[in-house]
C-alpha positions in Angstrom: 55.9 53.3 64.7 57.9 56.6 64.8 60.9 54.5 65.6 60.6 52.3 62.2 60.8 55.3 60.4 63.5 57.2 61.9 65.6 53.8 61.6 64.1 53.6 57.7 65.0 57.5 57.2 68.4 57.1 58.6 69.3 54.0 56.0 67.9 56.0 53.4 70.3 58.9 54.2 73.5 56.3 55.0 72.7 54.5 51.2 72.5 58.0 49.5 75.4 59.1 50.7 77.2 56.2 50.2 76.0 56.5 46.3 77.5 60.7 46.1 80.5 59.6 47.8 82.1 56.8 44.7 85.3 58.1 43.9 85.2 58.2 40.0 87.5 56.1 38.1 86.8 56.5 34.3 90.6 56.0 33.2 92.2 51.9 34.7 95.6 51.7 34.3 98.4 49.1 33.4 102.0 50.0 33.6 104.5 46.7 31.9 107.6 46.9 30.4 107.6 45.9 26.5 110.1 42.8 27.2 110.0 39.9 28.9 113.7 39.2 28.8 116.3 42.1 29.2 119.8 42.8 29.2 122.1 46.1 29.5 122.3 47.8 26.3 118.6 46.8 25.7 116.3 49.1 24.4 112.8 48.9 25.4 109.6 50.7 26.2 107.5 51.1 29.7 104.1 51.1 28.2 101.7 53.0 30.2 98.0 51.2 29.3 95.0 52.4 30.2 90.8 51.2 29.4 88.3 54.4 29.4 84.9 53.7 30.8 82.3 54.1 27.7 81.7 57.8 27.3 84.8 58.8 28.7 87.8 60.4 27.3 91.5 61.0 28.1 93.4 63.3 27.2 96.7 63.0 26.1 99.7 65.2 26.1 100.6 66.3 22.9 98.6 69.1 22.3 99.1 72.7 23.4 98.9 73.0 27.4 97.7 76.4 27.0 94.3 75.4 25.7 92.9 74.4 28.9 92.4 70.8 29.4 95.1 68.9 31.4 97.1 67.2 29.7 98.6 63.9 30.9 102.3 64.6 32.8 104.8 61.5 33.7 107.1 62.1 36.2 110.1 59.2 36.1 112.1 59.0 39.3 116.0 58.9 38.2 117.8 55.8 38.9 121.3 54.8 37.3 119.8 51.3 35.7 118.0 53.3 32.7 118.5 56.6 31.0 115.4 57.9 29.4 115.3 58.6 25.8 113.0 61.2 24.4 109.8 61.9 25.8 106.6 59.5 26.6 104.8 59.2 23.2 100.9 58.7 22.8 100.2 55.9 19.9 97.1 56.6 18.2 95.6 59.6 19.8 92.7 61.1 18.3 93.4 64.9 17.5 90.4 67.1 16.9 89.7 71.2 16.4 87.8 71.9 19.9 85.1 74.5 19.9 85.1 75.0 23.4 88.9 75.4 23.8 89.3 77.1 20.7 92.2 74.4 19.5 93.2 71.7 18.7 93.3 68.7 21.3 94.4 65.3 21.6 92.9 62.3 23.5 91.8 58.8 23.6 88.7 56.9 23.6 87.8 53.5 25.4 91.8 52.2 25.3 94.8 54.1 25.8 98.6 53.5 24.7 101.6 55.8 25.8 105.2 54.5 25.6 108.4 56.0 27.3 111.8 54.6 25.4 114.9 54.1 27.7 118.0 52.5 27.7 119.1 49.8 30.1 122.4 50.5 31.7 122.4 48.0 34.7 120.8 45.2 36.0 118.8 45.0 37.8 116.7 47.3 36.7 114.0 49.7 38.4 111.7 52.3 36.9 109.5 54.1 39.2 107.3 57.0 39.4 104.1 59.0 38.9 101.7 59.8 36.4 98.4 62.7 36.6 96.0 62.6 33.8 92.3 64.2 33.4 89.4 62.3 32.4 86.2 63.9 31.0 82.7 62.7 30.1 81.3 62.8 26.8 77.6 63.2 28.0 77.9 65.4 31.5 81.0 67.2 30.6 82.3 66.5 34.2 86.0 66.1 34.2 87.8 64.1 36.7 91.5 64.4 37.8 93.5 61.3 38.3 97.0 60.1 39.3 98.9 57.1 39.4 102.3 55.4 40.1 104.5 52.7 38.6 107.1 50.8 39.7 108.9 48.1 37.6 111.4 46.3 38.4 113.9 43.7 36.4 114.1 40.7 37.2 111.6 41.1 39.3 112.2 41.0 43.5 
């Protein structure tokens, strides 16, 4: 009998900790470019999508860095197929005065949209690289770091 419930007590202990050990994943992300068909003197956007789990926000990156929360950061790898022009642009972020950071932050809810412009200089073309970006619950108030990489290529190999 002592047995049954050592074996019983040691599932219980391997499912628990199975259940604290979920990586969270509150931001899914979608990198595309915004054209199916290309050609050199093009101008078109990556577009950076993401869907927010319900309760969840991102944040984005247009808001003072100083305040506290992370904002989201691209990092582009350079490659002589594209030149880059401007910087990556939220579309309809929410912007809001923060109590708890004491300014004024920007961030999405449920879907994101951020878009990079470049230029396409050669074919084919590749765009690679990383993105980190900080989630946060709307009822815990955990936050959760995240990071990501794209790499799009034209036509594709």
């Amino acid at each position: 009998m002592s047995r049954k419930i050592t074996i019983v007590a040691a599932l219980l202990l391997m499912m628990s900790s199975l259940t604290f050990g979920q990586i969270l994943t509150p931001s899914k992300w979608k990198v595309e470019l915004s054209k199916q068909e290309i050609k050199v003197g093009d101008v078109i956007d990556v577009v950076f999508k993401a869907k927010i789990d319900k309760s969840w926000h991102l944040y984005s990156n247009d808001f003072d860095p100083e305040l506290g929360p992370i904002l989201i950061t691209f990092d582009f790898e350079d490659h002589a197929s594209y030149e880059r022009i401007g910087k990556v642009k939220p579309i309809n972020a929410h912007k809001h005065y923060d109590k708890i950071w004491e300014g004024e932050v920007s961030y999405f809810e449920n879907t994101a949209e951020m878009r990079q412009k470049i230029k396409v200089k050669s074919l084919p073309l590749k765009v690679e690289g990383t993105f980190d970006f900080q989630s946060c619950s709307d009822v815990s108030g955990q936050c959760v770091m995240g990071d990501d990489e794209f790499d799009l290529n034209y036509p594709n190999n």
